[in-house]
C-alpha positions as CSV (number, residue, x, y, z in Angstrom):
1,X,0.0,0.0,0.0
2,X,1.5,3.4,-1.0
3,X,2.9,5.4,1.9
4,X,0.6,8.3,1.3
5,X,-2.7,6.6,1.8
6,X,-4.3,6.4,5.2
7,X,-7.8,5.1,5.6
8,X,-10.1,5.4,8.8
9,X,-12.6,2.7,9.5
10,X,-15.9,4.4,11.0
11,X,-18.8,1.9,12.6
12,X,-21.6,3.7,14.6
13,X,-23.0,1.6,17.9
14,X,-26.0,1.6,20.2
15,X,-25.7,-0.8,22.9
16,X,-24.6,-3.5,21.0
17,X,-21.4,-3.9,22.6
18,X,-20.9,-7.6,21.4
19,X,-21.6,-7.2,17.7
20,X,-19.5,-4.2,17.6
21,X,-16.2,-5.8,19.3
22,X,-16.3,-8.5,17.1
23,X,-16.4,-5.6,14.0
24,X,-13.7,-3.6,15.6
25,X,-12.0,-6.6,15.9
26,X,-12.3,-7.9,12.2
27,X,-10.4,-4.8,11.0
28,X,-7.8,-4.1,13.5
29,X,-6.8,-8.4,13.0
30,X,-7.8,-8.4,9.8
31,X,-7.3,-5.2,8.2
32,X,-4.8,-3.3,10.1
33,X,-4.3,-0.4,6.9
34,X,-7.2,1.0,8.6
35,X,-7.4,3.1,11.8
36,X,-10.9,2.9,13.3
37,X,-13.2,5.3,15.1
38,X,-16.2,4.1,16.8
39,X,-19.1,6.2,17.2
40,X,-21.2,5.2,20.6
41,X,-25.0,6.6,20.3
42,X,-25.5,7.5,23.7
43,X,-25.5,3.3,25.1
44,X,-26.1,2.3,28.3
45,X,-24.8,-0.7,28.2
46,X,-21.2,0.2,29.0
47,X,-20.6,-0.2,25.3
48,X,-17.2,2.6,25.6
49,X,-15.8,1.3,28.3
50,X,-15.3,-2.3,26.5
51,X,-14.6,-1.1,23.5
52,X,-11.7,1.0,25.4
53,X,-10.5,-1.7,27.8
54,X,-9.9,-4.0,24.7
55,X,-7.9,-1.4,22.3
56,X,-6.3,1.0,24.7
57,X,-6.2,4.2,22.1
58,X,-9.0,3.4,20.3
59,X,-10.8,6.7,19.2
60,X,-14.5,6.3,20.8
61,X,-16.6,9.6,20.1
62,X,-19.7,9.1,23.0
63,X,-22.6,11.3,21.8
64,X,-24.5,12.1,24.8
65,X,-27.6,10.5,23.3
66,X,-28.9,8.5,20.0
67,X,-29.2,10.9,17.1
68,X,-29.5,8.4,14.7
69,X,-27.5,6.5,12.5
70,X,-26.8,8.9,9.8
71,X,-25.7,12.0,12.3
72,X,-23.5,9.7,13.8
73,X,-22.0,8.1,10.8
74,X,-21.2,12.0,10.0
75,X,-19.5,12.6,13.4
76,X,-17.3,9.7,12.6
77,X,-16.6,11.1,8.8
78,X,-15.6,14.5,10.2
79,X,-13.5,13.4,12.7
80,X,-11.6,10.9,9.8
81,X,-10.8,13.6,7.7
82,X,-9.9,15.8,10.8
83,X,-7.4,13.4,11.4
84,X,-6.3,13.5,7.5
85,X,-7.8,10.1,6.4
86,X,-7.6,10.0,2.7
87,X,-10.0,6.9,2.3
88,X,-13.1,6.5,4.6
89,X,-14.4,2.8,5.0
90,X,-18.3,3.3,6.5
91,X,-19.1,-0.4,7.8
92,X,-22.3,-1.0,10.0
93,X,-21.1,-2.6,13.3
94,X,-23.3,-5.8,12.4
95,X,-20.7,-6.6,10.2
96,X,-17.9,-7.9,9.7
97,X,-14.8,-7.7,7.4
98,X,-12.6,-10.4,6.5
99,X,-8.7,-10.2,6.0
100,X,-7.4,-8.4,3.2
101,X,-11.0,-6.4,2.7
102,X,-9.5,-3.3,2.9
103,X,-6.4,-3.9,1.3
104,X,-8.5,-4.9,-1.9
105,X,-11.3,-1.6,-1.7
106,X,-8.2,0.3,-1.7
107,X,-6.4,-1.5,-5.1
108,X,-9.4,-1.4,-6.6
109,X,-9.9,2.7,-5.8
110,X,-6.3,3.4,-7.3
111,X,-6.7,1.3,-10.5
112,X,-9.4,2.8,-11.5
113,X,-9.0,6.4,-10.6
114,X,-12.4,7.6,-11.8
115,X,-14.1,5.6,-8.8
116,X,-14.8,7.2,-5.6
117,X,-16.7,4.8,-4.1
118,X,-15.8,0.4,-3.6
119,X,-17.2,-2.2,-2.0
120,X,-17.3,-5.3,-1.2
121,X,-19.2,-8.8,-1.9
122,X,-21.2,-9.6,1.2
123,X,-22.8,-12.6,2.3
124,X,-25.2,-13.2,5.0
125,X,-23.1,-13.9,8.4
126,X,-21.9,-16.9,8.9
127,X,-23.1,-18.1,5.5
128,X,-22.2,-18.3,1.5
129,X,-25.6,-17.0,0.6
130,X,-25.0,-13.2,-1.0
131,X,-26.8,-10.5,0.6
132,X,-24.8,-7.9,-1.5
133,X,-23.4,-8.0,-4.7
134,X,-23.7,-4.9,-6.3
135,X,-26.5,-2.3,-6.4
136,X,-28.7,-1.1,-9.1
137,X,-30.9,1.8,-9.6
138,X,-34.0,2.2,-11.7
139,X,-33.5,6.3,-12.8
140,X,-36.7,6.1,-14.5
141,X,-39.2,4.5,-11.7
142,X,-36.9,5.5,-8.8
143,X,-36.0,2.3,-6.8
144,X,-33.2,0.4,-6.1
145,X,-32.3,-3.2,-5.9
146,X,-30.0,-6.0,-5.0
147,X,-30.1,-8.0,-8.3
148,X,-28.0,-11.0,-6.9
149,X,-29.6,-11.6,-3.4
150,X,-30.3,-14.3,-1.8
151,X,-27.9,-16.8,-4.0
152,X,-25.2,-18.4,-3.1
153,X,-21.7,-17.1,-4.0
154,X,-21.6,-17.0,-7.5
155,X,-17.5,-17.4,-7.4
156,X,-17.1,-14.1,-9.3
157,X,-14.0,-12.1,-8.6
158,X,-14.3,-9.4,-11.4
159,X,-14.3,-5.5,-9.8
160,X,-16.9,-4.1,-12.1
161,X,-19.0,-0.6,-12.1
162,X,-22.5,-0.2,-10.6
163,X,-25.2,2.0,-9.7
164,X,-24.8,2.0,-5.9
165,X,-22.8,0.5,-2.7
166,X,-24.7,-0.3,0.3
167,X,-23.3,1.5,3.0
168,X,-22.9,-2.0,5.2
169,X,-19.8,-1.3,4.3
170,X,-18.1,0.9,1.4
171,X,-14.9,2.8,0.9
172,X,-15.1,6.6,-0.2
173,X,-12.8,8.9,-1.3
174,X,-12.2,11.5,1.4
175,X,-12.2,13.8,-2.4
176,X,-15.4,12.9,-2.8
177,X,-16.8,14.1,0.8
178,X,-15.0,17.5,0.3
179,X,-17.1,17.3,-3.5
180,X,-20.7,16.3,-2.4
181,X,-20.6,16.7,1.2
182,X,-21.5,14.1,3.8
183,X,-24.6,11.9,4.4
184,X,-27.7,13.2,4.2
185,X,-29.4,14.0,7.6
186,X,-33.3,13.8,6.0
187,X,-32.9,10.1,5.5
188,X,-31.9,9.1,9.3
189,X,-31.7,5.3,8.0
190,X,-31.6,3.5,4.6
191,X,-30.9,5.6,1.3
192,X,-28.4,7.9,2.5
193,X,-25.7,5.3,1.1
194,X,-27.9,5.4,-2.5
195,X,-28.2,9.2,-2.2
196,X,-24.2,9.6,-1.6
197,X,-23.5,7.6,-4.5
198,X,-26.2,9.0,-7.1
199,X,-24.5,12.5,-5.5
200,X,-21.2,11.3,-6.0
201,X,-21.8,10.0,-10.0
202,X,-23.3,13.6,-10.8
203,X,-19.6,14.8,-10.0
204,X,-17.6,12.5,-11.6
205,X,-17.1,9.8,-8.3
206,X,-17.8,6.2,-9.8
207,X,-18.8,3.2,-7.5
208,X,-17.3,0.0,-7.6
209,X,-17.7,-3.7,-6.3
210,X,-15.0,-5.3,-5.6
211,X,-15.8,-9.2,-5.0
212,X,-12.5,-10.0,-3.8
213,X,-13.2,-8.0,-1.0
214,X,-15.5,-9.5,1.1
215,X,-17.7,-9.4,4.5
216,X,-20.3,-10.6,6.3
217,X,-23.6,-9.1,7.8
218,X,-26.1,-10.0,10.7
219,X,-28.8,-8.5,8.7
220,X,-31.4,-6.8,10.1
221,X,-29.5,-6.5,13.9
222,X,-30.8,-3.3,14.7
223,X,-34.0,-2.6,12.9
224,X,-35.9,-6.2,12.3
225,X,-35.5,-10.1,12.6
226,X,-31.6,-11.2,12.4
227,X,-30.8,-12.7,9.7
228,X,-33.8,-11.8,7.7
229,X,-35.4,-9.1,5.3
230,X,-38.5,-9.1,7.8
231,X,-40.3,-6.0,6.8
232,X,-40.7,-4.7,10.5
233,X,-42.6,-2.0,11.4
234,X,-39.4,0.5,11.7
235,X,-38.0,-0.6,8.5
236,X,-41.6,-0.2,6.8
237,X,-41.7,3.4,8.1
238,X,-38.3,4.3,6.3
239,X,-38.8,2.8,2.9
240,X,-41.9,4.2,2.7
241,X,-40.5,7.7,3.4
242,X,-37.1,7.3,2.1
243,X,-37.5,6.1,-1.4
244,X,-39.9,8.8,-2.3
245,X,-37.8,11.8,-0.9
246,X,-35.0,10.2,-2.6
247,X,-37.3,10.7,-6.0
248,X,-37.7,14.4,-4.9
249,X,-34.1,14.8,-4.2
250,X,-32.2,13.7,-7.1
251,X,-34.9,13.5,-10.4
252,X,-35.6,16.2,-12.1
253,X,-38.8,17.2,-14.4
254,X,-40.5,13.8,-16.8
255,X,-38.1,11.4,-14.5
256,X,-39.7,13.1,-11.8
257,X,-43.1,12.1,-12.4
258,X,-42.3,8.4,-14.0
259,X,-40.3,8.1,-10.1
260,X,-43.1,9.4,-8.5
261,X,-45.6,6.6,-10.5
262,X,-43.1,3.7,-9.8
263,X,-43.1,4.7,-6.5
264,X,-47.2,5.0,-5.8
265,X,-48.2,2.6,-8.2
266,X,-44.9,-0.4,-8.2
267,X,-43.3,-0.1,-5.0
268,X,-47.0,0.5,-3.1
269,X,-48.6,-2.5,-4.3
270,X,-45.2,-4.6,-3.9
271,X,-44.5,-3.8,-0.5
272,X,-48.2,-4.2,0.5
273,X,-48.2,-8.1,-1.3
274,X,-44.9,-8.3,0.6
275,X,-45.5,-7.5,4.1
276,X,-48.9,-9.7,3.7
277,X,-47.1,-12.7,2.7
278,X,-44.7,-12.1,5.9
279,X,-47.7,-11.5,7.9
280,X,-45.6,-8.5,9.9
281,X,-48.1,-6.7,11.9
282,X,-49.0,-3.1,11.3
283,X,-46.4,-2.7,9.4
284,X,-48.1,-1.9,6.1
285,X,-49.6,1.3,8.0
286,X,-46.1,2.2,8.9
287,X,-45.3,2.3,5.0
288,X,-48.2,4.3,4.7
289,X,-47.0,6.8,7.1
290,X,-43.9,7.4,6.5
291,X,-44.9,7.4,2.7
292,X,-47.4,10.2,3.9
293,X,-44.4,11.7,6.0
294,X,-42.6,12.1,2.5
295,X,-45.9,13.6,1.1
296,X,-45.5,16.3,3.7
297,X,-42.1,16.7,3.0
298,X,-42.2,16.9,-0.7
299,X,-44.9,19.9,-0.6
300,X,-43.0,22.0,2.1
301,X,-40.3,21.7,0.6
């Protein structure tokens, strides 16, 4: 690795003490290029002090109470680039990385010096069933999607281009913060990773996978069933909100409207089948609200 470069590792915790060692862990074992800040969301679970008594020197930034995860994600990012990271990795603390991830988000960034954002091939913890394997983004109906979910490893190593990286865990270019700015604080959970990436292609910031980079993820620690794409409540709420001010935020004038439609009359009707075939309990009013929520939102703003 070049002597100039010097990424920072930034994972965001709330009382999930165990889940968050074992992250913190992966990368200083595994992936020692990186240094690591940990953001704690005001926990009560003595979640600094461990993290503390394990890495003497660890940087632990304790917010005095949860702000959410995108607010604290940014408090991490600032303090990176304070420090004079050149390469931020964002990486939920239900996840973890495996040895070498790092290493290969950061060849892939300088071989192809139009990218600004890598990473990695993820599988379900503990499993060889993909959970991530590239994003992709409908600019005309205005969703998003996995396409290769839910298979087993399909033994591809090839870095290739896509639409969007899931912020589980993806490398940025400190350039392109200092271009597009940080996370976006409207979206509090889900779509801020899509909205940094669509922000970051409009100014010339690619996004790459890179399969030989890989990591696991306990999905769905913090807002659902682990190990599942449960539509909870909470996670109802967000998509329902989130996808449609992402419409509002980044397409303009006919792709407006055709975003608007996919989103009232695909994504609607999809998510309603959905969340009746998973029988999850008032969650379909949840979509509703926060799909209202964005309503609100659109016509204020």
């Amino acid at each position: 690795m070049p002597q100039a470069l010097r990424p920072f590792a930034v994972t965001v915790n709330w009382n999930r003490a165990k889940d968050t060692l074992e992250c913190v862990d992966s990368l200083l074992q595994g992936n020692p290029e990186a240094e690591v800040v940990v953001v704690d969301n005001g926990s009560n679970d003595g979640s600094s002090a461990l993290l503390r008594d394990r890495y003497p020197g660890l940087t632990v930034i304790e917010n005095p109470q949860n702000l959410g995860y995108v607010k604290g994600v940014n408090i991490g990012i600032r303090t990176a680039l304070e420090k004079g990271a050149t390469h931020v990795l964002l990486i939920n603390n239900d996840a973890v990385a495996h040895p070498g991830m790092v290493k290969e988000l950061l060849g892939s960034l300088e071989r192809n010096p139009s990218a600004g954002i890598a990473g990695p091939k993820i599988f379900y913890y503990g499993t060889d069933v993909m959970w991530f394997n590239g994003g992709h983004f409908n600019d005309l109906l205005g969703f998003s999607t996995h396409p290769l979910m839910d298979r087993r490893d399909d033994g591809g190593d090839v870095e290739r281009e896509v639409n969007y990286v899931t912020g589980c865990a993806m490398m940025v270019r400190s350039q392109v913060f200092r271009d597009v700015g940080l996370f976006d604080e409207d979206f509090d959970i889900y779509a801020e990773d899509l909205d940094l990436c669509l922000r970051a292609k409009e100014k010339g910031h690619s996004s790459w996978l890179v399969p030989k980079a890989t990591a696991e993820h306990k999905v769905s620690l913090s807002t659902g069933v682990v190990g599942t794409n449960l539509m909870t409540p909470y996670r109802s709420y967000y998509y329902g909100r989130n996808m449609l001010m992402m419409v509002r935020k980044r397409m303009r004038g006919t792709r407006f409207i055709t975003g608007f439609l996919g989103q009232t009359f695909i994504l609607l009707p999809y998510y309603f089948l959905l969340i009746s075939m998973q029988k999850a309990r008032g969650s379909f009013i949840q979509y509703l609200k926060g799909y209202s929520q964005a309503m609100i939102w659109m016509v204020r703003s």
